[in-house]
VOGU-229539 format. One record per residue (C-alpha): residue in one letter; chain; x, y, z. Coordinates in steps of 0.02 Angstrom, whole numbers. Example, Ala and Ser with C-alpha at 12.3 -4.5 7.8 and 13.67 -1.06 7.14 Angstrom:
<pts>
+---+---+--------+--------+--------+
: r : c :      u :      v :      w :
+---+---+--------+--------+--------+
: a : A :    615 :   -225 :    390 :
: s : A :    684 :    -53 :    357 :
+---+---+--------+--------+--------+
</pts>
This chain:
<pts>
+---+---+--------+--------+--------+
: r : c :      u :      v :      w :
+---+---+--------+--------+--------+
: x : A :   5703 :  10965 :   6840 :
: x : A :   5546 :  10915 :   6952 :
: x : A :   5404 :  10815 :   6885 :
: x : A :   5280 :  10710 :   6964 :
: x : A :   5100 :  10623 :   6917 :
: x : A :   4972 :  10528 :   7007 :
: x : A :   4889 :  10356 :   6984 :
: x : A :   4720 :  10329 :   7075 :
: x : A :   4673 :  10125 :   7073 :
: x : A :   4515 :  10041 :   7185 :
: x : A :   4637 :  10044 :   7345 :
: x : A :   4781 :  10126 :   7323 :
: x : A :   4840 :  10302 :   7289 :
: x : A :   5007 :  10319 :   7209 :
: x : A :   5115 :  10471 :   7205 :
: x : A :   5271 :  10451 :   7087 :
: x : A :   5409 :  10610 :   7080 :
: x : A :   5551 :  10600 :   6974 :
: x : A :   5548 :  10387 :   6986 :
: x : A :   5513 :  10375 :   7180 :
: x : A :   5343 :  10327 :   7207 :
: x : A :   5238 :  10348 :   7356 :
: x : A :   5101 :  10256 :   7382 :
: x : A :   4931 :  10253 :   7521 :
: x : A :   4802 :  10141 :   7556 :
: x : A :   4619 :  10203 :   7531 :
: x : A :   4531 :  10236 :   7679 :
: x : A :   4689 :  10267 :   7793 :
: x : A :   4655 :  10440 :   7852 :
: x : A :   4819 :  10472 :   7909 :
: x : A :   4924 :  10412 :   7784 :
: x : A :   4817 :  10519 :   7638 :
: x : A :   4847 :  10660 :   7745 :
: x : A :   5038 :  10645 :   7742 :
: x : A :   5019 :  10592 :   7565 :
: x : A :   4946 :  10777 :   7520 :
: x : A :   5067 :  10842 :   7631 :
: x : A :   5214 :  10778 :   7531 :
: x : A :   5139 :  10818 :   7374 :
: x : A :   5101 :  10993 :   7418 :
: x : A :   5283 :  11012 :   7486 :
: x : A :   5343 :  10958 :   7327 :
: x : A :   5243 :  11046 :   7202 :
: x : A :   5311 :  11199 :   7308 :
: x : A :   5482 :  11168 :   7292 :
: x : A :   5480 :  11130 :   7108 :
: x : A :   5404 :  11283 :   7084 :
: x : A :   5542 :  11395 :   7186 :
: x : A :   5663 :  11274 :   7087 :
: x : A :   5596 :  11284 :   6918 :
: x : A :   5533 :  11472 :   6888 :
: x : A :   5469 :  11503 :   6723 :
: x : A :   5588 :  11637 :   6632 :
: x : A :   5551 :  11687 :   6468 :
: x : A :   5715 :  11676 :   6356 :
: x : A :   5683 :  11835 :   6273 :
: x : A :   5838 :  11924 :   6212 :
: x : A :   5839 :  12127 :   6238 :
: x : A :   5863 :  12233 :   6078 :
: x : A :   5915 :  12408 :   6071 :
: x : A :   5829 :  12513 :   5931 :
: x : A :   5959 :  12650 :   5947 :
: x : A :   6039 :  12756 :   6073 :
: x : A :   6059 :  12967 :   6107 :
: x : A :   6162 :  13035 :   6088 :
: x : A :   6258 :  12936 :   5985 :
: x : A :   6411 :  13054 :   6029 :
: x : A :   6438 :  13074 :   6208 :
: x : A :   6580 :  13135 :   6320 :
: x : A :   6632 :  13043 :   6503 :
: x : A :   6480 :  13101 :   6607 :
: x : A :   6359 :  13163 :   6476 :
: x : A :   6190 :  13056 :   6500 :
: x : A :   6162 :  12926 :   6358 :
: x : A :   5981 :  12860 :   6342 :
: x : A :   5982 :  12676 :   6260 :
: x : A :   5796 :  12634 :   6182 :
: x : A :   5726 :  12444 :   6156 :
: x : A :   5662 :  12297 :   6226 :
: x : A :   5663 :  12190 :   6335 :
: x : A :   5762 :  12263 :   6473 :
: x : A :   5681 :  12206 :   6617 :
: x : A :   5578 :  12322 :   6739 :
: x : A :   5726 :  12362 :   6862 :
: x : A :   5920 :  12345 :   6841 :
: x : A :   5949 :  12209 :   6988 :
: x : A :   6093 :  12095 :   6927 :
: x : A :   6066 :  12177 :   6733 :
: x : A :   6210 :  12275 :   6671 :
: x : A :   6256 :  12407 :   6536 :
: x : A :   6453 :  12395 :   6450 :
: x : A :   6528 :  12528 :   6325 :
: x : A :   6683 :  12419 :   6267 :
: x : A :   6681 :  12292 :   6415 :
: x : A :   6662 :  12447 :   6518 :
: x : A :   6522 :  12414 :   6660 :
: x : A :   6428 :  12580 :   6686 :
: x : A :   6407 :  12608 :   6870 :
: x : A :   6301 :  12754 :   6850 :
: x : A :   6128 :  12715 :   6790 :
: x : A :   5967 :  12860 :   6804 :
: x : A :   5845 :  12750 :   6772 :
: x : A :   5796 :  12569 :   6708 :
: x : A :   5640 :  12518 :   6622 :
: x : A :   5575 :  12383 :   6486 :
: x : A :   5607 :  12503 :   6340 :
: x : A :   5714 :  12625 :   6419 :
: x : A :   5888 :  12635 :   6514 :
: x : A :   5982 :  12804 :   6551 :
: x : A :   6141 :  12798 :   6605 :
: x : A :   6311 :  12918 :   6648 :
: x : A :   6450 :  12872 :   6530 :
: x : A :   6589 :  12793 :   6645 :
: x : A :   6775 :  12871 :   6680 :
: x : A :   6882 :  12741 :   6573 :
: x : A :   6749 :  12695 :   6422 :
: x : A :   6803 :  12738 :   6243 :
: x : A :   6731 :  12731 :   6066 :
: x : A :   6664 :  12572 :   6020 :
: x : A :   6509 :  12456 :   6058 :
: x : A :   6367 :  12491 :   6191 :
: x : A :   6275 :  12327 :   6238 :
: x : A :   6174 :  12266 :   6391 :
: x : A :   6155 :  12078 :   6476 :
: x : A :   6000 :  12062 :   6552 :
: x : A :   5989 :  11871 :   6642 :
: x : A :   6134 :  11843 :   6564 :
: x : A :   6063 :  11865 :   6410 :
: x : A :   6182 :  11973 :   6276 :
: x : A :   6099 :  12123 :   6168 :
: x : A :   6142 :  12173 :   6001 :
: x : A :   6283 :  12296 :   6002 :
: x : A :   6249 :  12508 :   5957 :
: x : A :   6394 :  12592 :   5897 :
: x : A :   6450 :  12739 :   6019 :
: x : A :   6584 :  12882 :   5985 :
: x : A :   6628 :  12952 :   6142 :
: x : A :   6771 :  13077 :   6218 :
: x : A :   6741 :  13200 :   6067 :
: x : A :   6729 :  13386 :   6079 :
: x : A :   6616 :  13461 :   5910 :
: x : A :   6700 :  13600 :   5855 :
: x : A :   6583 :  13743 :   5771 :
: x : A :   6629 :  13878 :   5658 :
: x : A :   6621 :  14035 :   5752 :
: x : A :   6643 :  14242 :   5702 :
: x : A :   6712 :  14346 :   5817 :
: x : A :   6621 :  14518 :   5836 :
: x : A :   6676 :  14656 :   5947 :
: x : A :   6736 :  14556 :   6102 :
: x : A :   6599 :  14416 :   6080 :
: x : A :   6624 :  14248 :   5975 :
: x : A :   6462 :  14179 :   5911 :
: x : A :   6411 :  14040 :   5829 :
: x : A :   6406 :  14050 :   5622 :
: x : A :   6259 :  13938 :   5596 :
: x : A :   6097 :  13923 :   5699 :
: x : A :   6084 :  13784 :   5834 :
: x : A :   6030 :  13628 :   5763 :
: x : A :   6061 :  13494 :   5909 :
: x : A :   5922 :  13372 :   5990 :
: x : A :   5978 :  13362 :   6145 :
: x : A :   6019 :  13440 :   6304 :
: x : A :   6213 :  13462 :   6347 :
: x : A :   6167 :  13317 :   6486 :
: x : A :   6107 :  13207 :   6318 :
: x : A :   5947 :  13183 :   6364 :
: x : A :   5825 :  13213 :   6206 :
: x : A :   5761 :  13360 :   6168 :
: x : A :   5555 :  13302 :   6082 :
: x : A :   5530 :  13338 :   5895 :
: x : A :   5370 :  13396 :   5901 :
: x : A :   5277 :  13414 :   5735 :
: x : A :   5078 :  13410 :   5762 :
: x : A :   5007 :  13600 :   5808 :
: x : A :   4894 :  13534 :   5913 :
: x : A :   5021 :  13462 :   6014 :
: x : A :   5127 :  13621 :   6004 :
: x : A :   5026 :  13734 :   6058 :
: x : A :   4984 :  13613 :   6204 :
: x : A :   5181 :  13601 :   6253 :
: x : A :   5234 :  13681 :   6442 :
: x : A :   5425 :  13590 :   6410 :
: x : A :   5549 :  13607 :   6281 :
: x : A :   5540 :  13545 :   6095 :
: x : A :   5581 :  13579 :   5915 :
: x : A :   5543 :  13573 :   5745 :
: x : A :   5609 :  13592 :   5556 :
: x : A :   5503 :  13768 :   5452 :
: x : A :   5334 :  13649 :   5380 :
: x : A :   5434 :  13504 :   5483 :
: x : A :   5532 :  13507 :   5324 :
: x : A :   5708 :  13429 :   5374 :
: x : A :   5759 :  13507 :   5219 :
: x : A :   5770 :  13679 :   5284 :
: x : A :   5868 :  13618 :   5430 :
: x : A :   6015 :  13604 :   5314 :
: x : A :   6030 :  13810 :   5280 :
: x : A :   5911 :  13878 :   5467 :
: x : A :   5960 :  13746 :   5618 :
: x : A :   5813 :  13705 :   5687 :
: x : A :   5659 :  13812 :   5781 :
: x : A :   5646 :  13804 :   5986 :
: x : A :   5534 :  13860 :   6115 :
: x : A :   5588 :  13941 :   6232 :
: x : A :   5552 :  13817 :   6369 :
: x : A :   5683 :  13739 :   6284 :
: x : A :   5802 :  13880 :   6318 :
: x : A :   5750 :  13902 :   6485 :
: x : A :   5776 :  13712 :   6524 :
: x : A :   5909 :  13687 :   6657 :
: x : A :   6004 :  13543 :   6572 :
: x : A :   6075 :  13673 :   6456 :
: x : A :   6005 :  13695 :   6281 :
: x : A :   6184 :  13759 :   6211 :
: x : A :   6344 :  13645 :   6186 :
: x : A :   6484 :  13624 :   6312 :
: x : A :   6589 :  13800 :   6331 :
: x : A :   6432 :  13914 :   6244 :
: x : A :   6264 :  13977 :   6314 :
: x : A :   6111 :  14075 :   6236 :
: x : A :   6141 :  14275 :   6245 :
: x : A :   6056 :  14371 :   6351 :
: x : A :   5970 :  14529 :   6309 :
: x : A :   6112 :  14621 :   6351 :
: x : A :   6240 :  14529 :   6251 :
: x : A :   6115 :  14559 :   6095 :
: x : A :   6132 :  14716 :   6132 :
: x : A :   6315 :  14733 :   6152 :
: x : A :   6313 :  14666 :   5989 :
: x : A :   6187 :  14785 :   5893 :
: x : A :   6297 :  14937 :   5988 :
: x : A :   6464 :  14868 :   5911 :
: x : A :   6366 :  14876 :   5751 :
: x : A :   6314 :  15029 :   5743 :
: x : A :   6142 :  15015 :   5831 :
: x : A :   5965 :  14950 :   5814 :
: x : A :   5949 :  15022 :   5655 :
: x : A :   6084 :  14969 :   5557 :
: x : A :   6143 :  14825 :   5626 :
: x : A :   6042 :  14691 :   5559 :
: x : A :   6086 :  14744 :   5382 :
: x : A :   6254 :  14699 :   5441 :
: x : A :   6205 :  14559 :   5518 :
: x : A :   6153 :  14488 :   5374 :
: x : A :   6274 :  14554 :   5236 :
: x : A :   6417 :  14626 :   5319 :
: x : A :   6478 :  14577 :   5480 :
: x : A :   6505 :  14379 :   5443 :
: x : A :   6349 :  14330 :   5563 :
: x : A :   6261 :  14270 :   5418 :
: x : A :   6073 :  14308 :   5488 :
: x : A :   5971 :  14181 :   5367 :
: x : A :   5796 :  14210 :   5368 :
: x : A :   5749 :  14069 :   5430 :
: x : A :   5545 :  14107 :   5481 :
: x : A :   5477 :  14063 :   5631 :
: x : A :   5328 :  13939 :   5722 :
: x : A :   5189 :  14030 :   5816 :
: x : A :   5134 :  13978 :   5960 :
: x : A :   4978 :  13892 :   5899 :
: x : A :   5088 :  13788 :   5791 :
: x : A :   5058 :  13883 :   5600 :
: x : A :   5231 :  13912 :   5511 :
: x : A :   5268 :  14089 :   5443 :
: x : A :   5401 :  14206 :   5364 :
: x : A :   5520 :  14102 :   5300 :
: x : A :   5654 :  14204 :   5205 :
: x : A :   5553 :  14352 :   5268 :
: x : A :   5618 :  14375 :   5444 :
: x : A :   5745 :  14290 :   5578 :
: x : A :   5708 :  14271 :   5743 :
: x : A :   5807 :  14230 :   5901 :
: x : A :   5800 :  14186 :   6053 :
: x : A :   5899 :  14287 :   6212 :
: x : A :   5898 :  14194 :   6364 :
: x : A :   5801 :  14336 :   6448 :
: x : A :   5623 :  14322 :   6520 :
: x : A :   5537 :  14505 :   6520 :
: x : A :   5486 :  14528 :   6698 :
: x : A :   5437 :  14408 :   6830 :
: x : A :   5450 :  14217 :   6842 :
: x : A :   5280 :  14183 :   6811 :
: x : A :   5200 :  14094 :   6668 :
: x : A :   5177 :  14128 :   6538 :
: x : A :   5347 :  14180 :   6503 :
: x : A :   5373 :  14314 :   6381 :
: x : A :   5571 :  14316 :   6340 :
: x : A :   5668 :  14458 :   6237 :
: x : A :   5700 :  14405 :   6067 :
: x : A :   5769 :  14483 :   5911 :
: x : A :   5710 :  14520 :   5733 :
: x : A :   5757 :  14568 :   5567 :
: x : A :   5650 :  14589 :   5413 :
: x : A :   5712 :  14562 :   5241 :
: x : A :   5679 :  14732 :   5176 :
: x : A :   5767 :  14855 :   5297 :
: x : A :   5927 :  14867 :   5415 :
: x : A :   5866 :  14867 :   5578 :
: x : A :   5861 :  14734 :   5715 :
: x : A :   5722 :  14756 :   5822 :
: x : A :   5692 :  14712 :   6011 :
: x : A :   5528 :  14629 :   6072 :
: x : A :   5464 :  14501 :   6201 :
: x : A :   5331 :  14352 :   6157 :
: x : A :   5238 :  14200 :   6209 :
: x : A :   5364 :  14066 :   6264 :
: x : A :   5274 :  13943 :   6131 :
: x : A :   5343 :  14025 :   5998 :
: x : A :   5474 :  13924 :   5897 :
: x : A :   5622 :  14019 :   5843 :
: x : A :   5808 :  14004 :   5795 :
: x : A :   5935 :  13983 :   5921 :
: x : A :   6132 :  14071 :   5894 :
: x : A :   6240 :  14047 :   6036 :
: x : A :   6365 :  14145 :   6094 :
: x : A :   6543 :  14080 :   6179 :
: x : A :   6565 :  14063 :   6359 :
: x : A :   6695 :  14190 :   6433 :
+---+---+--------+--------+--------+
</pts>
């Protein structure tokens, strides 16, 4: 450690750093002038030697997903991470990650390394040790499906936060906001978490359309022709969402649907879903092909909308 003070008297000027004192005589030009050359030398190199690091140990809040495979994305949110990565480092049971998307403060993204396994998730940032985040990895979900026709869907709606990469998919609740939103997001009916239990949850359809993949490993959003394939095998438009609903084992719940403009509606009166589909051309706004069925009749009907809209989401399996 450097340290240093002066003492001034009538004649002298004395310079004393860590117990060596240097000392010039008043009114001796040249020896105050390589006096104040020392000192300034030294002041510098204390200052390269002795940089002033805050001991401030980072934190993570929580992680997502919390169940990854090898390669999905995992996004770790906290504290005191640092601005960049440098020497910093991310382990998932005294796994290093190589792979890291970005690095912020509050924020690090990173690839889930070949080799890492369930366990802990921490970070050392100036050699500094975080707490450790629980982290199940290597584990495929397996959904309860109904095979109809030649298709297998999905028996619940989609009720994920996250893109198949991992990265988070925004809960957005306030209308105001919703209606404002250009990028994917959901929401619980009356951002009621309750009805998430029985109808998944509601998407735009800038979710669907993101390219990270809204649907889970091996499954993908029908098109408009695969709803249709399915309303054929069923007898057609007109009957088949009775049979959706009753008969076929789809179990169509009602589950309502978000406008555009944010305002909830319909719950237990219709079910809406999204195809992957977009009407015509690429340009915005999007109006995507999605189907409905009302509570009191049989049919299934066809229509395109506003890409705002928030609606369920059944997925179909991947050939």
């Amino acid at each position: 450690m450097c340290y240093y003070f002066f003492i001034l008297t009538n004649k002298v000027i004395i310079f004393v750093l860590n117990n060596t004192i240097i000392k010039a005589v008043k009114g001796n030009t040249m020896k105050k002038a390589l006096l104040i050359i020392v000192i300034l030398s030294f002041c510098i190199s204390c200052k390269k030697d002795n940089p002033t690091v805050p001991v401030v140990e980072p934190h993570i809040s929580f992680i997502t997903p919390s169940t990854a495979l090898i390669g999905y994305t995992v996004s770790i949110i906290g504290s005191n991470f640092g601005s960049s990565k440098d020497s910093n480092s991310v382990s998932i049971n005294e796994i290093i990650v190589s792979q890291y998307i970005s690095w912020s403060d509050t924020l690090i993204k990173i690839t889930v390394p070949v080799g890492a396994s369930t366990g802990k998730l921490y970070l050392k940032v100036n050699d500094l040790k975080s707490n450790e985040i629980n982290i199940t990895l290597g584990v495929t979900i397996n959904y309860e499906m109904i095979k109809i026709g030649s298709q297998i869907w999905m028996l619940r709606n989609l009720d994920v936060d996250h893109y198949r990469n991992g990265d988070p998919i925004p809960e957005v609740k306030d209308p105001n906001d919703w209606l404002k939103l250009k990028t994917g997001a959901w929401c619980y009916f009356y951002n009621d978490s309750s009805f998430g239990i029985t109808y998944g949850k509601l998407y735009n359809w800038y979710a669907v359309n993101d390219p990270r993949g809204l649907a889970p490993e091996g499954w993908h959003i029908p098109s408009d022709i695969e709803w249709t394939t399915l309303s054929s095998y069923l007898g057609g438009s007109s009957v088949a969402g009775g049979k959706l609903k009753n008969e076929s084992g789809f179990s169509a719940l009602l589950g309502g649907y978000r406008h555009s403009d944010g305002i909830f509606d319909y719950i237990a009166y219709s079910g809406n879903w999204w195809s992957s589909t977009e009407s015509g051309t690429m340009v915005l706004p999007y109006y995507p092909w999605y189907r409905y069925i009302y509570s009191y009749n049989a049919e299934i009907c066809r229509y395109k909308t506003y890409a705002g809209f928030g609606f369920s989401v059944r997925c179909i399996k991947d050939n």
